[in-house]
C-alpha positions in Angstrom: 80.8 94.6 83.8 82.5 97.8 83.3 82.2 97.8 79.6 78.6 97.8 80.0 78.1 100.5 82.1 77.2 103.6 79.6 79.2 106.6 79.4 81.1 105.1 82.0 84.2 108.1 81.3 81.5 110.4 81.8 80.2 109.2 85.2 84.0 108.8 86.4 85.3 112.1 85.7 81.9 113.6 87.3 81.7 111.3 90.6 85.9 110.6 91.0 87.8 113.1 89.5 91.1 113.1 88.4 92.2 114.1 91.9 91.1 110.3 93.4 92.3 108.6 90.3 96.0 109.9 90.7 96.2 109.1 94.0 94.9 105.7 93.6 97.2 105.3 90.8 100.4 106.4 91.9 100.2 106.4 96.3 102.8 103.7 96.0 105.1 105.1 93.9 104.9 108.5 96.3 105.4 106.0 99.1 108.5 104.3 97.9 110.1 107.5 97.2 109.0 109.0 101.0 111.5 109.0 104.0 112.3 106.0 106.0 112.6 107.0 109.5 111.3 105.2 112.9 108.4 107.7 113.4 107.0 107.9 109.6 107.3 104.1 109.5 105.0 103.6 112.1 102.6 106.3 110.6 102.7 104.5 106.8 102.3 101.2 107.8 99.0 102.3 110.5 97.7 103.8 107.1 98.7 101.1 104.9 97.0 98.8 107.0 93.6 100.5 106.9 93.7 100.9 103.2 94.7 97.3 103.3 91.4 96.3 105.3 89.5 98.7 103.8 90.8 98.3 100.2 87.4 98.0 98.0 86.7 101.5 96.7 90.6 101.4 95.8 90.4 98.3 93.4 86.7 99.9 92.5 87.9 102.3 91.2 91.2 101.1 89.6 89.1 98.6 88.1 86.2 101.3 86.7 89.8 102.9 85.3 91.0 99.7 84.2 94.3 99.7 86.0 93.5 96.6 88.2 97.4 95.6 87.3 98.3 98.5 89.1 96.3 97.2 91.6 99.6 94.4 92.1 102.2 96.8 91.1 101.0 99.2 93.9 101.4 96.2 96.7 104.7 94.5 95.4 105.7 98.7 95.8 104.7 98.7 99.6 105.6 95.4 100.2 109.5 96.9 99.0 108.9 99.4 101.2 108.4 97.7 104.1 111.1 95.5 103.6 113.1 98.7 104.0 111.8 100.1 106.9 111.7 96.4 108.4 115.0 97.5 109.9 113.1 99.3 112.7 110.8 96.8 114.1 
């Protein structure tokens, strides 16, 4: 459990960084405000789709930050998104 790890800040800031945690924390939020053409649809949605399959050391480390409700916020974000840009497929 994350409450038993010791000096869990310590080991974040040391091994994530502040640089990670904001861009785990707000990629969605960048994403919703990003362009919606043909071309950089098809580019977000190859990327989402990786992060998607590959999303572990993104709820890892929301979770080590305590954020996992971000973790749903983030998705309903990119699933508005898409429904936007649905337009062109």
């Amino acid at each position: 459990m994350n409450q038993d790890i010791q000096d869990l800040q310590q080991l974040l800031e040391g091994r994530i960084g502040g640089a990670v945690q904001y861009a785990c924390t707000y990629w969605a939020g960048h994403l919703g405000l990003s362009p919606t053409s043909e071309d950089f649809a098809e580019e977000i949605i190859d990327l989402a789709t990786n992060v998607l399959q590959n999303s572990c050391p993104w709820v890892e480390v929301m979770s080590l930050h305590n954020q996992l409700g971000e973790v749903v916020n983030s998705m309903n974000r990119l699933l508005d998104w898409l429904e936007k840009v649905s337009g062109f497929y």
